[in-house]
C-alpha positions in Angstrom: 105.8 83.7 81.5 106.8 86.4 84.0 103.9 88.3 85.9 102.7 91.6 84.5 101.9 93.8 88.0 98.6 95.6 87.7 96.6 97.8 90.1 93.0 96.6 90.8 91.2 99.4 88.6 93.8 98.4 85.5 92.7 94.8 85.7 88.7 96.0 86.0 89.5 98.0 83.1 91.1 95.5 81.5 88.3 93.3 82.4 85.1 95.5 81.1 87.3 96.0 77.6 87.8 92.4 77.4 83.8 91.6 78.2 82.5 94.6 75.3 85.2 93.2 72.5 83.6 90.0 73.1 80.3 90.4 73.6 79.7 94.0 71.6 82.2 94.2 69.5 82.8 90.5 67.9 79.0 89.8 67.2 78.8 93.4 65.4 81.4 92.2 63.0 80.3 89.1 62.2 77.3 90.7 61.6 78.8 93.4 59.5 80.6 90.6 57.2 77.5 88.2 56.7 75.6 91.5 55.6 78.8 92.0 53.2 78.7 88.6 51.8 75.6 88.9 51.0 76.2 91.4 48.3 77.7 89.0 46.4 81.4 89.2 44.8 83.8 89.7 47.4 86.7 90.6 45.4 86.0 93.8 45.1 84.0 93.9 48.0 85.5 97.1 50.1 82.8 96.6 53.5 83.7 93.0 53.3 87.8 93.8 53.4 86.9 96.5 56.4 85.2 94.2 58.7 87.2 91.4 58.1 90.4 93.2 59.1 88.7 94.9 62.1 87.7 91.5 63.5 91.6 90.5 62.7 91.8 93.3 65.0 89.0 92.3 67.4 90.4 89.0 67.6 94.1 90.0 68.3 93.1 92.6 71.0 91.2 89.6 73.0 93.8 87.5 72.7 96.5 90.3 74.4 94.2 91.6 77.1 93.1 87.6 78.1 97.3 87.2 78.1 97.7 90.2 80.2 95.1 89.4 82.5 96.4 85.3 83.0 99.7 86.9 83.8 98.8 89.9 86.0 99.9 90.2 89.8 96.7 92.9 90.9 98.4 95.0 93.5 95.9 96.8 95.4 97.7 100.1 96.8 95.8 100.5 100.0 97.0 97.4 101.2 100.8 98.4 100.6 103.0 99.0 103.3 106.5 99.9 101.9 107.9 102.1 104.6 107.4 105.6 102.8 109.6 103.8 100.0 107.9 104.5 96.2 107.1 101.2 94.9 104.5 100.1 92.3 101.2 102.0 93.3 102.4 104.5 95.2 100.9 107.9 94.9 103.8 110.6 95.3 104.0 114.0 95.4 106.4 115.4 94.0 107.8 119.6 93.5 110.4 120.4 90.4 113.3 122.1 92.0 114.1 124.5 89.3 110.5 125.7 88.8 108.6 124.6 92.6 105.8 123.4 90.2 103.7 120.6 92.9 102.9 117.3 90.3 101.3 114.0 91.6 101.5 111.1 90.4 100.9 107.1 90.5 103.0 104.6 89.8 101.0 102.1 87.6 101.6 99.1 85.2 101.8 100.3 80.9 98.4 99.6 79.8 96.8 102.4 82.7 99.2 105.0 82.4 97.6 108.1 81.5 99.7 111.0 81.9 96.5 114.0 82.2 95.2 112.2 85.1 98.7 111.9 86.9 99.2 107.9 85.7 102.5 106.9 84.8 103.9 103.9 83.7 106.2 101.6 86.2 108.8 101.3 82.9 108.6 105.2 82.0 111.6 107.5 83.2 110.6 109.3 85.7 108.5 106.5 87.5 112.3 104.2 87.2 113.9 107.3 89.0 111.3 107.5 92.0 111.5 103.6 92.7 112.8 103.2 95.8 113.1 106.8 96.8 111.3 108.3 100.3 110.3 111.7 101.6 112.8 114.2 101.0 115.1 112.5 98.4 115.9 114.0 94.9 115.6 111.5 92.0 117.0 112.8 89.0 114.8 112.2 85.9 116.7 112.3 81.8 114.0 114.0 80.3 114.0 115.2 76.4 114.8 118.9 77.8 118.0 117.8 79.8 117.9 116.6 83.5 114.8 117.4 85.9 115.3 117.1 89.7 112.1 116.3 91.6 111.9 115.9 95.5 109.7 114.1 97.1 107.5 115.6 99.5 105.0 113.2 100.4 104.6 108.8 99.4 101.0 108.0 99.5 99.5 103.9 99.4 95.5 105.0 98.3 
């Protein structure tokens, strides 16, 4: 199995959602279907159905994140040292050509990306384009509106 590459807040994250489906979560349910069981017929028994599919849920959920986290490389950006070069981690700032708008963002593995707080994924568009690029290149970015050029002004390893 290849490695997944995470920063060390995605795998904490990863780690407190893993610990509260497990030890919050699961025992709720199995609560909630013994207290459904003990209505009786469970044929038509629509709490029984719900929390039986939500543990499903539960149970797949804690299966991906314990997968994710056996297979993660935790990259922790202030150790980095890539030569001004954007690599995973990387905080960059960036300014739109056509418009001079100023955006930053970090390069971070799928499961932290989070666009409104200037998180993107290593796999999305943009963060492809910047890979690789230093302080005062243009990386050209497909975006649904047509082409974007952004230069970088500044690579950052916090």
């Amino acid at each position: 199995m290849s490695t997944i590459p995470i920063t060390r807040r995605g795998a904490e994250m990863l780690k407190e959602e893993l610990q509260r489906l497990k030890h919050v979560e699961r025992p709720a349910v199995v609560l909630a279907i013994a207290e459904a069981r003990a209505q009786g017929d469970l044929s038509e028994n629509a709490e029984y159905d719900a929390a039986k599919d939500k543990q499903g849920f539960i149970e797949g959920r804690i299966q991906e994140i314990e997968g994710k986290l056996s297979a993660a490389q935790i990259i922790d950006p202030a150790t980095l040292d890539a030569g001004g070069r954007v690599v995973f981690g990387a905080t960059v700032d960036l300014e739109e050509e056509e418009s001079g708008e100023p955006v930053t963002y970090q390069v971070v593995g799928d499961d932290e990306a989070d666009i409104k707080q200037g998180r993107i994924s290593i796999s999305s568009p943009i963060a492809r384009a910047l890979i690789g690029k230093e302080s005062g290149d243009v990386a050209a970015v497909q975006a649904p509106g047509g082409v974007r050029h952004y230069e970088v002004i500044k690579v950052r390893y916090v």
